[in-house]
C-alpha positions in Angstrom: 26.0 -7.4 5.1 23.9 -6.5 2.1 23.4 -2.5 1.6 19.4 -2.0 2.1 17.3 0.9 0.2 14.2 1.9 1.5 11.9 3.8 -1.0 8.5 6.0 -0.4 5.9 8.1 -2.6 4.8 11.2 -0.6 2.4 13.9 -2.1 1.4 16.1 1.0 2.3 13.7 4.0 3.6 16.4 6.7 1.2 13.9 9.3 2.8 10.6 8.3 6.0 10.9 6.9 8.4 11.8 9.9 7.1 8.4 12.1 7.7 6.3 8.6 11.0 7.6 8.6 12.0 7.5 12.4 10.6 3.9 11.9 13.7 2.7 9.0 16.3 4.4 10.2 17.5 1.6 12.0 17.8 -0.7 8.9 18.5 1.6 6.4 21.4 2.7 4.4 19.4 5.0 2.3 16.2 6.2 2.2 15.0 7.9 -0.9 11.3 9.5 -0.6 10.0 10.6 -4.6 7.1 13.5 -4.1 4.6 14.9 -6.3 5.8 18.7 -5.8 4.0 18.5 -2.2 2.4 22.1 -0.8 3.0 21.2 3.1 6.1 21.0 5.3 6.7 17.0 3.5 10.2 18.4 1.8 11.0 20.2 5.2 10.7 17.1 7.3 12.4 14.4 4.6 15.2 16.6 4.3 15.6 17.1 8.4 15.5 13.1 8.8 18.3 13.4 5.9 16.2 11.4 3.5 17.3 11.7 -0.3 14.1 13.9 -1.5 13.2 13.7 -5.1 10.3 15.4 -7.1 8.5 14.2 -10.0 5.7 14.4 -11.3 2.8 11.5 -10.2 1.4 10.2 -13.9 0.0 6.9 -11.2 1.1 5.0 -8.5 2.2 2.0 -9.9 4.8 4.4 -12.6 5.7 6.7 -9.8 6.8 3.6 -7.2 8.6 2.2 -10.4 10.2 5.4 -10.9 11.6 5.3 -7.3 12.8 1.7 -6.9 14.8 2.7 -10.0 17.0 5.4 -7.8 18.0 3.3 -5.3 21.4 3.0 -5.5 21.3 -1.0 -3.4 19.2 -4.0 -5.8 17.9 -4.0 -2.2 14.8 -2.5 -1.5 12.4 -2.1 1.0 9.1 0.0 -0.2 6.6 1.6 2.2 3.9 4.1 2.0 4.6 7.3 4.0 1.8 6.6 6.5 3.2 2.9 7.3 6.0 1.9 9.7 8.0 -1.0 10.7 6.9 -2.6 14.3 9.7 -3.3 16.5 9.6 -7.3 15.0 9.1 -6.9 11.9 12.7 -4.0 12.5 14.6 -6.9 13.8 13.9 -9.5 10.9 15.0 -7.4 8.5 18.0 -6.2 10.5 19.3 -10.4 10.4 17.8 -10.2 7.1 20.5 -7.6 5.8 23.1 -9.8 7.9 22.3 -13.1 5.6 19.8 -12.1 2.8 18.4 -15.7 1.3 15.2 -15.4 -0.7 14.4 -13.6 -3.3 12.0 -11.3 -1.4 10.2 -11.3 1.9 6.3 -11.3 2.4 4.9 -9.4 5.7 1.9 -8.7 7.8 0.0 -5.7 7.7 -2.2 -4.3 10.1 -4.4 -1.0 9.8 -4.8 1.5 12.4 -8.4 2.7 11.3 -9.8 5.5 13.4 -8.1 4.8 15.9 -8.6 1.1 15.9 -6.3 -1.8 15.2 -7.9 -3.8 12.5 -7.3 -7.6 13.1 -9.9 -9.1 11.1 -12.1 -9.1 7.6 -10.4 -8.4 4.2 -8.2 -5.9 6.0 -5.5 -8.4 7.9 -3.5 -10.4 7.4 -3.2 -8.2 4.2 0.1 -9.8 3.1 2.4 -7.3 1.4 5.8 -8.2 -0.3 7.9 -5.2 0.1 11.2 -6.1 1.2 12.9 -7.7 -2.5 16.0 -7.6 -4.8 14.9 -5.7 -7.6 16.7 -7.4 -10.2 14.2 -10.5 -9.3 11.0 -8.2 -10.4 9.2 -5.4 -11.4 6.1 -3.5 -10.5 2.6 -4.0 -12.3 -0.9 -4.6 -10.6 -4.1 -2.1 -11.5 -3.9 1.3 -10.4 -4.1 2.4 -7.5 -3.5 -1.1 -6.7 0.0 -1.0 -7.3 2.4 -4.3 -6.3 5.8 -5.7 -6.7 5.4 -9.0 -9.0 8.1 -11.3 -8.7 9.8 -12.9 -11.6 8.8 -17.0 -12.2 10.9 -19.6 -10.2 11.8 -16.8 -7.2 12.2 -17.7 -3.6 9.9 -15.6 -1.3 10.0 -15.9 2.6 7.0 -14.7 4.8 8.3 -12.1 8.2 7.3 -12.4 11.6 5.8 -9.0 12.7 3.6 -6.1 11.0 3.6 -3.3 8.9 1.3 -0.8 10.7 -0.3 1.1 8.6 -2.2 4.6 9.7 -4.4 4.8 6.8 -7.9 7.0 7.6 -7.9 9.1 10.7 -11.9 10.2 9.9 -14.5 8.3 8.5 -15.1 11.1 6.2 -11.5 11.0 4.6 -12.3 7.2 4.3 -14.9 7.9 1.5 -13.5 10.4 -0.1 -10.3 8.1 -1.0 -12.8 5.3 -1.9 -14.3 7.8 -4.2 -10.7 8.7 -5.6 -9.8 5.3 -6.0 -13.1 3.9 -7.6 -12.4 6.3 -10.4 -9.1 5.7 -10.8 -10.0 1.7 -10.5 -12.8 2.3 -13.3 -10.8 3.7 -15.8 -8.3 1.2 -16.0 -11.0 -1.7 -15.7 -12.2 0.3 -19.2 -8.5 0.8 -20.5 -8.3 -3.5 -20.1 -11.9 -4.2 -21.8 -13.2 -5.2 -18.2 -16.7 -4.9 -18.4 -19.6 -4.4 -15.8 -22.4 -6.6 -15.4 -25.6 -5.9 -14.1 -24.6 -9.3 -11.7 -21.6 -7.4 -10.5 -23.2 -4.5 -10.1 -26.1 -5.9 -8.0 -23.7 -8.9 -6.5 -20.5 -8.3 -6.0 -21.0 -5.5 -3.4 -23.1 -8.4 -1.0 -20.8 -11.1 -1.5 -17.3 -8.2 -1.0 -19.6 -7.2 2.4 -20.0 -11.1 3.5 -16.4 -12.2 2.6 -15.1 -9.5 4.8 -17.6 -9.2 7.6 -18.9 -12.6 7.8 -16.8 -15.1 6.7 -13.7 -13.3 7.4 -15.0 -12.6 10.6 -15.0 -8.2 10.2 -17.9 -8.4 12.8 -14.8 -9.1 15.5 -13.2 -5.6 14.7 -16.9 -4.6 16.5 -18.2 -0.5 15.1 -15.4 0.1 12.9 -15.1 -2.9 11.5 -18.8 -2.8 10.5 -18.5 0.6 8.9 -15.2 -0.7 7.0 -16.9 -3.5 5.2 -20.2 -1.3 4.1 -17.6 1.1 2.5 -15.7 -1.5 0.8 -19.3 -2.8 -0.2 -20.2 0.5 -1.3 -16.6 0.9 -3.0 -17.9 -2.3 -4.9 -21.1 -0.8 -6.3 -19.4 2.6 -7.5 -16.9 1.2 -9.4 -19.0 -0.9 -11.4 -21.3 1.9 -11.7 -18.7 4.4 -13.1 -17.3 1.4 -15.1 -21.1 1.2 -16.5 -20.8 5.2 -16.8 -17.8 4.6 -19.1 -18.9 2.1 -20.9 -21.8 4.1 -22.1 -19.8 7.1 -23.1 
């Protein structure tokens, strides 16, 4: 049986972190959280599940999830956010997972608990994530925030049965002020890469991100929430380009 290491970021997750952890004890044989120096009860409540805790200092999320796939001790590594969990299924794949380990990495479901509301729909599920992997088979990259695990050329991946549930916004309100965070995180790199934004993308893209999700993806399904979901992502759309515009100009 292969030795499994599960990794999480936390910066001030006292509401999250204690169900991600109850949720991996089962298949893990560490778990190694890495906060940004955290101001709530976080440190208190990874230390009481008996969770390796680690500070240092968040310079983005793609560098800071590097950082803490490189203290696992296993080339085993499972990576979740501190306000996701393992459902009962997706536990008991990776448990006969860890008893004949295969692929290269393993792809999941994830499923968002918005409000209050399971999202099943739109551009928000399936939402395949690869987060179970042997590290010596890839390395982290993406655009920040959007931070992923890209596997090397010629690697064997395997999709899970079961989801990842993820608790992201518990208030519409904290919904926009992330997008806001992450649009201007987003725009900056888009400038760092020499990205550019249209007066198309500005005017466009936000209609066709809203259709994709609610129309052709079927987001009406997911009935209020899932209407309000896809005008913010629309929305998210719009202010990125716009403060990629702003940026530009500058």
């Amino acid at each position: 049986m292969i030795q499994l290491s599960v990794v999480i970021i936390t910066k001030n997750e006292e509401r999250n972190i204690a169900r991600c952890l109850d949720s991996v004890k089962e298949v893990a044989d560490e778990i190694i959280v890495v906060d940004s120096f955290s101001t709530d009860k976080t440190e208190q409540i990874c230390r009481e599940k008996g969770a390796v805790f680690i500070q240092n200092p968040f310079i983005g999320h793609i560098e800071q999830k590097r950082f803490a796939t490189e203290q696992a001790r296993s080339q085993y590594v499972l990576s979740l956010d501190a306000d996701e969990v393992l459902d009962e299924i997706l536990k008991k794949e990776v448990l006969t997972i860890k008893k004949n380990w295969q692929y290269d990495g393993y792809t999941c479901n994830r499923m968002t608990n918005y409000c209050g509301t399971w999202i099943r729909h739109g551009d928000w599920y399936p939402d395949v994530q690869l987060r179970l992997w042997d590290k010596t088979k890839g390395k982290w990259g993406g655009t920040n925030p959007h931070d992923r695990f890209m596997m090397h050329p010629n690697t064997k991946v395997k999709h899970l049965k079961g989801n990842i549930l993820h608790y992201s916004y518990y208030t519409i309100e904290g919904h926009i002020q992330q997008m806001n965070f992450f649009t201007s995180i987003l725009s900056k790199e888009y400038v760092k890469k020499g990205k550019k934004a249209s007066w198309v993308k500005i005017l466009l893209s936000p209609l066709f991100t809203f259709l994709r999700g609610y129309i052709f993806r079927l987001g009406f399904l997911d009935g209020y929430h899932g209407l309000v979901i896809n005008l913010i992502s629309a929305h998210a759309t719009f202010i990125k380009y716009i403060k990629v515009k702003e940026l530009e100009h500058r």
